[in-house]
N, C-alpha and C positions, 0 to 999 in steps of 0.2 A: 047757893049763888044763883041766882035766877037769870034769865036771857040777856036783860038790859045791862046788867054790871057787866057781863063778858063782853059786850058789845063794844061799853066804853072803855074797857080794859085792853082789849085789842085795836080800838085806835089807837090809844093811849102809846099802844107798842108801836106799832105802825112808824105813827111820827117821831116819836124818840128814834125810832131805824131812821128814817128818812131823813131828819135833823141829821143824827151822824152821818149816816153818807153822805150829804152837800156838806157838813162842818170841815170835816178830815178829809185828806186828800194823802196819799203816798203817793210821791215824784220818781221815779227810778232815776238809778245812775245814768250821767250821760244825756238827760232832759231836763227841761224845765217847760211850766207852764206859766201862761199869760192872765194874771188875775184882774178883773176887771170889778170895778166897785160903782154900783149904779151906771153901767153901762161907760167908764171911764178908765182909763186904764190905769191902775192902784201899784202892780208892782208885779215881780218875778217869782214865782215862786220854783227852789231849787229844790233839788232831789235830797228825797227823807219826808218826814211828817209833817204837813202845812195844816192849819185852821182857819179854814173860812168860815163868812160870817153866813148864815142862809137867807136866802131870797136877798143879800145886799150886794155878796160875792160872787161872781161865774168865771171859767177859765174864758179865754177866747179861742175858740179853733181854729188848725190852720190846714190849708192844701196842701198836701204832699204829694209828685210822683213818683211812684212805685211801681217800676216795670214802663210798661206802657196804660197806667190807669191811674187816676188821678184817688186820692183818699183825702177825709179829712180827720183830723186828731188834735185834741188838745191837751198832749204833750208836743213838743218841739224838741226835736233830736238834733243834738249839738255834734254831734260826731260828721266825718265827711261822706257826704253822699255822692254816688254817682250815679250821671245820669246819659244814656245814649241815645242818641238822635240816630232817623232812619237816613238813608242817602239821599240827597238833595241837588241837584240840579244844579250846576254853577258852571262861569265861563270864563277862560285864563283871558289873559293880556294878549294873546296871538289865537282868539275867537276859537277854542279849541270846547266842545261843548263835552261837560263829563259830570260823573256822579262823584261826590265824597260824602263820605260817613263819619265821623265825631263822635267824639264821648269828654265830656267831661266833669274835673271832679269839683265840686264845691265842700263850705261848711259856712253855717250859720255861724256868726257870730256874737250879734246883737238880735235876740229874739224879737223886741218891741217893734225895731228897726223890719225886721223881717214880717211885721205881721200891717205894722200902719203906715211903714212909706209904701207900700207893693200892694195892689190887690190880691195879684195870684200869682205869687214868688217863680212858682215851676213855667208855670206859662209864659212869665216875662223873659226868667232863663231861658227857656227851650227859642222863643222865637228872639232873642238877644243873638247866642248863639249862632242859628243859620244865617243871619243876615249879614253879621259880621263876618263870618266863613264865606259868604259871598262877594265880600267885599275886600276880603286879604285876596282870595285866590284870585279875583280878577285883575287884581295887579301884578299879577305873576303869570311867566312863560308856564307853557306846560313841560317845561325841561327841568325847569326850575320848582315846581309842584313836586315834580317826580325823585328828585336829588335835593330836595331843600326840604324836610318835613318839619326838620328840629325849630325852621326859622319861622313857618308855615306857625308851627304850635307856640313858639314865644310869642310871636307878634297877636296871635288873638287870643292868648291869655292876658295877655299885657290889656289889651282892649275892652275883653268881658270884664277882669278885676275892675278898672277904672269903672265902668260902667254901673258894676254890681255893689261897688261899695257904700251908696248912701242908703242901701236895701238891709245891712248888715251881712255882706254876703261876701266872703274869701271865695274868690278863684283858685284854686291849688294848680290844677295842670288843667291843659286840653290837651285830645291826641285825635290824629287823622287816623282813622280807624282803619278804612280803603278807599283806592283812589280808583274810578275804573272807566276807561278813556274808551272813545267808541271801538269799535271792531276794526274799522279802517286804519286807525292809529295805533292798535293792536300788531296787526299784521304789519305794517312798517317797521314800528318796534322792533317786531320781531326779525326780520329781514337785515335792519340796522344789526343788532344784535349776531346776526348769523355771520354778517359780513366783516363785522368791529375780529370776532374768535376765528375768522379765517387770516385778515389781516395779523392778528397775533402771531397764531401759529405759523405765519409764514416767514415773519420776522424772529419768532424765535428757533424755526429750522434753519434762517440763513445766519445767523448768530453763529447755531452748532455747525453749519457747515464751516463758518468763518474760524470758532476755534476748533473747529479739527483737522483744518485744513493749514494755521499756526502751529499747532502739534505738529502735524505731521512735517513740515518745513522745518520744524528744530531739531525732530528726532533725524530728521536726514542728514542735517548739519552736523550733529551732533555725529551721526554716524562714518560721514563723511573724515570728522577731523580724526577721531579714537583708529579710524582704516589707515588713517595717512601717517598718524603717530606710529600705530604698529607695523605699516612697512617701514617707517623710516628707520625703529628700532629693529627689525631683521635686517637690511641693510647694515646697520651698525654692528648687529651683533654677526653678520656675514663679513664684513668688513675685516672687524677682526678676529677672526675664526680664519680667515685665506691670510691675514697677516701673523697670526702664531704659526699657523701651517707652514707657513713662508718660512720664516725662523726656525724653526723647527727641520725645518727640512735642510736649510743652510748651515744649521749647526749640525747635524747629522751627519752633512758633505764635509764639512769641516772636521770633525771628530773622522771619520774614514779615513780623510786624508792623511791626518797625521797618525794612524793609526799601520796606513801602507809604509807611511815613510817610515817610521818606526820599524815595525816588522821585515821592510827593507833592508835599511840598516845594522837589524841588531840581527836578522841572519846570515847577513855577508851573502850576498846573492852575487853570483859570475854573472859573468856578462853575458854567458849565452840562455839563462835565463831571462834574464832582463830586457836581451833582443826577443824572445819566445813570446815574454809578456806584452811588448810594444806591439810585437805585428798581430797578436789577438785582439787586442785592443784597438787597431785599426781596422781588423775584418768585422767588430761589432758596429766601429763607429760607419763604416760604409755599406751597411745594411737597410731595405726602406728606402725614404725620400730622404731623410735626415743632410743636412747640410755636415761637411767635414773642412778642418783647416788642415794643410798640409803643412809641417815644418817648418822651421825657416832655415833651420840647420840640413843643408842636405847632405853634408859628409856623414850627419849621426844616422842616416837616415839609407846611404851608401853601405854604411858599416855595419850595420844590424842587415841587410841584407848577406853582406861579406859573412857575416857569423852564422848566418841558418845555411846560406849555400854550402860554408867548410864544416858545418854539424848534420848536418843532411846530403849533401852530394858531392861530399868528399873524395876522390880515384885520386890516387897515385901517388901517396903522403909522400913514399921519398924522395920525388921528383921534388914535388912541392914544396917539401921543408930545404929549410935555408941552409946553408953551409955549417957546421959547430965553429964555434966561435973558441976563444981563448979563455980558460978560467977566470973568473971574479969579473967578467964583462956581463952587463944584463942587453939583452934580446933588444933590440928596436923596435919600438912599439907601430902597431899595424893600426888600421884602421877602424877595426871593430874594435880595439879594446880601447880606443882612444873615445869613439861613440858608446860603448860603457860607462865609462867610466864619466862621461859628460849625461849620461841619463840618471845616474846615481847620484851625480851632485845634485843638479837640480831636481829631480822626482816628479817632473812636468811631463805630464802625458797628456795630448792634446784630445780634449772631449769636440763631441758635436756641437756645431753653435744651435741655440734655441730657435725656435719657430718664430720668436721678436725679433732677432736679427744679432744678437749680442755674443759678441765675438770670445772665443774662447783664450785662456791666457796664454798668454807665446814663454818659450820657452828659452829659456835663459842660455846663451852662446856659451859652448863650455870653453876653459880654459885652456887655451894653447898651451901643450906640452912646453916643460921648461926644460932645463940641462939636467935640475936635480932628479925628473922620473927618469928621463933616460939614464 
């Protein structure tokens, strides 16, 4: 094979390469390219294997930004892109001068759209964007910038979409990136801030002083009635603790009584015991300060004397004793066996009266001898 055939052999190759490269095109997923036919725009070509025609078909390139740099491509990425702006200069509704920063997201929708209503898609975006962010925020407080982001970012998405849509271009979101207010407004801020958590805390230590000082008025209350309950129930249960006492002690006095009268009775006690017992019974009862009732019988009282004098200082019996009398006559009763025999019936021995004043029982007038003792 000589010089000249390889020569034309390897053009030959050449442009058969080159034919297929301009004929065939693969689109990736997620793109599509802009086929223009004689400088006219022919149609979309989607992702997978496309065949153009050579020297009649060409893609159309398009701008893209990418970072902060501008590229061009022709493919057209349909997925959402985002894109962020640097902080820009803007002035609320109450002249307040600050910087905000932006980001937001887009997606192509109608590639043709995107390529021959717009010159320069990114660039119309980008400077669409600040202008309109300068024109929400200046209709807003800077209080309202600062507490309103969500409404900040509906309201100029709502405004880019409208604007961006005969471009083929969805707005998906905008978002206020940062908001950053002078220094002077900074510091106030801040001041507001220190003074709003002072205010708090002072309203919520008078709060705690208010219910613990609630508390502590109930627990007092509370204390107070459970104190008053449980004196009233020791009262009560003193009450009747001095009222069994009581009874107790009155049945006790009761029970003894009848237990002397008894014992009196069933051992036939003389009467010069019975005087022995009354005047002990008076030497205790006139013992102390103790208050004493004196008789009302004072013959029984004569006669119990009469009996200790003739059992105790008795001289000269025969003198004394009375004459003998006649068989089957009984004696004439004397005084002391008359006051015996009146302290036997009754069994009234006069106690002390109490320190209350409460008199003791009187004793029962005994029975004037009849014919039948004598």
């Amino acid at each position: 094979m000589d010089a000249l055939t390889f020569v034309i052999l390897a053009a030959l190759v050449g442009l058969a390469g080159f034919v297929l490269y301009t004929c065939v095109r693969i689109v990736p997923q997620a793109k599509v390219m802009v086929v223009e036919r004689l400088g006219k725009f022919h149609g979309v070509a989607t992702s997978g294997l496309n065949l153009l025609i050579p020297f009649l078909d060409s893609p159309r390139p398009i701008e893209m930004r990418t970072g902060n740099r501008y590229m061009r491509s022709t493919m057209v990425d349909l997925r959402e892109q985002v894109m962020g702006f640097e902080t820009v200069q803007v002035i609320t509704h109450d002249n307040v001068n600050m910087e905000v920063g932006s980001v937001i997201y887009y997606q192509i929708v109608d590639a043709a759209k995107a390529l021959y209503q717009v010159e320069n898609l990114a660039l119309a975006i980008e400077q669409l964007t600040m202008t309109n962010l300068r024109n929400v925020m200046g209709s807003l407080t800077l209080d309202q910038t600062l507490t309103s982001r969500e409404t900040v970012n509906t309201r100029l998405r709502m405004v880019l979409d409208e604007a961006t849509e005969k471009w083929g271009v969805k707005v998906t979101r905008v978002e206020l990136r940062e908001i950053e207010p002078p220094q002077a407004i900074k510091s106030a801020m801040a001041k507001q801030m220190t003074a709003e958590r002072e205010r708090r805390a002072e309203v919520t230590k008078a709060e705690g002083d208010k219910a613990a000082a609630i508390l502590q008025a109930e627990g007092q209350k509370i204390s107070r009635i459970l104190q008053a309950e449980g004196e009233r129930d020791a009262e009560v249960a003193r009450a009747e603790g001095h009222k069994r006492a009581t009874m107790l002690e009155a049945e006790g006095k009761a029970e003894a009584t009848r237990l002397t009268f008894e014992a009196i009775h069933s051992g036939h006690a003389t009467p010069e015991v019975l005087a022995l017992r009354y005047m002990e019974t008076l030497q205790e009862i006139g013992k102390g300060d103790n208050k004493m009732f004196i008789p009302y019988e004072a013959t029984a009282t004569l006669g119990a004397i009469s009996v200790i004098k003739d059992v105790f200082f008795a001289k000269d019996d025969a003198a004394r004793r009375p004459a003998p009398q006649a068989p089957g006559t009984r004696p004439a009763p004397t005084a002391a066996s008359l006051s015996a025999q009146s302290i036997a019936r009754s069994n009234v021995i006069a106690e002390p009266a109490t320190l209350t004043g409460a008199s003791a029982p009187q004793a029962r007038r005994p029975r004037p001898p009849s014919e039948q003792d004598e």
